[in-house]
N, C-alpha and C positions, 0 to 999 in steps of 0.2 A: 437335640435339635431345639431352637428355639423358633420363637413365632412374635411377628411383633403385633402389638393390639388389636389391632387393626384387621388380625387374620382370624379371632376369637370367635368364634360363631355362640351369639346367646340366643338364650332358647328360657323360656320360662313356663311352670306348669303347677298342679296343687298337687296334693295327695287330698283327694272330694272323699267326705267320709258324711255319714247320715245313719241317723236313729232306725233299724230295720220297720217298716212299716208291717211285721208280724209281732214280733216278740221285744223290739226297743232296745235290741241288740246292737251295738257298735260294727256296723259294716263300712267296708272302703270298693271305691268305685277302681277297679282297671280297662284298661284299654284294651284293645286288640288289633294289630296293623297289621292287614293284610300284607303290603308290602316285604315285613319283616315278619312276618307271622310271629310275632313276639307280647307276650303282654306288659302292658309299662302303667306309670299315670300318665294320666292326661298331660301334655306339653306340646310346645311348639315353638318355631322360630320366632324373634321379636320382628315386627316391623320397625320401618326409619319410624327413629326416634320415637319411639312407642315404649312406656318405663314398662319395667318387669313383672311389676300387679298389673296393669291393666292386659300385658301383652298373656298373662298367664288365666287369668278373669276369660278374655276371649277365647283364648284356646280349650280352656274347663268348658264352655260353652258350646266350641264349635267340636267338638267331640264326644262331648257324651250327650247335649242339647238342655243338658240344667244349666241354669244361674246357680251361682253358688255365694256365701260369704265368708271372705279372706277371714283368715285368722292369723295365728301367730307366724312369721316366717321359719321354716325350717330350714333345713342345709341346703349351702349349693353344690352342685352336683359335677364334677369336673373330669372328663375322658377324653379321649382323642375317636371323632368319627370321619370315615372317608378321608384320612390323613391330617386332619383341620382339629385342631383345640376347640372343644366346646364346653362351655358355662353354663349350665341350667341351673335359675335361682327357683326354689319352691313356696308354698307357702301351703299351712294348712285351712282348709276350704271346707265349710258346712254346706251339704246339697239342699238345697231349697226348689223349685218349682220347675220342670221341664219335661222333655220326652226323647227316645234317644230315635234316633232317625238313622239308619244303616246308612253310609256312604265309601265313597272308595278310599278313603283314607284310612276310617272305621271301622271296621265291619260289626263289630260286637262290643259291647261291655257287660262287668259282672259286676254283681256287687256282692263283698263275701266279709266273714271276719276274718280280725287281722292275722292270722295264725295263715289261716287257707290264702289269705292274698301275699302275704310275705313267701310263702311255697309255691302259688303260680307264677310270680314275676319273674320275666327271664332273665332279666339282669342282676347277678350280683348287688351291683351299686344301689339299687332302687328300694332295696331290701330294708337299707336305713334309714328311710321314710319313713317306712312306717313306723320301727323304733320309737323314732324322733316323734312322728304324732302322736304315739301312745303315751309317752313321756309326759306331751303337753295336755292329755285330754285325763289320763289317768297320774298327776304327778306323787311321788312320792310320801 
């Protein structure tokens, strides 16, 4: 089946990663959606003509309730949801200042190292985030 552009649903998000505030430990931020009782990163649809850092900046925002600073772009993320082609571009995100505030979108976030977050995520595909961050935070 094809789909023409136009039927693309993008969606942009981080993979929010932060110095453990115990031990200085490398932790990453997941989600939790009620809806989908699923855990992910943080993401979201873009708004009209909103580019894919600011649309994903918001979303890290409006979901866990930190600001964060973009880093390096990671992979984008390409599935089919609810029958529709979707695009999520990521980018990797240092947690800086917030508080997370339960709502019906969210219900929850953790913050864990990348081993235990790469084994809670529920999707398969998500799993290469983090890879991909560790790549860029710890390179060879």
């Amino acid at each position: 089946m094809t789909y023409a552009d136009g039927e693309v649903v993008r969606a942009a998000g981080c993979v929010l990663w932060r110095h453990s505030p115990y031990d200085g430990a490398l932790e990453i931020c997941l989600v939790h959606r009620p809806k989908y009782d699923d855990w992910s990163h943080p993401k979201g649809k873009l708004k009209r003509a909103e580019s894919p850092l600011a649309g994903a900046l918001r979303e890290v925002e409006e979901e866990t309730g930190h600001r964060c600073t973009p880093g390096a772009r990671l992979p984008t993320v390409r599935y089919v949801a609810q029958n529709r082609p979707k695009e999520v571009s990521y980018w990797a995100a240092e947690a800086a200042d917030g508080h997370f505030t339960p709502n019906d979108e969210v219900d929850r976030i953790i913050w864990l190292p990348p081993t235990a977050a790469r084994n809670r995520l529920t999707q398969p595909r998500d799993r290469q985030l983090v890879d991909a961050l560790l790549g860029i935070l710890n390179p060879a």
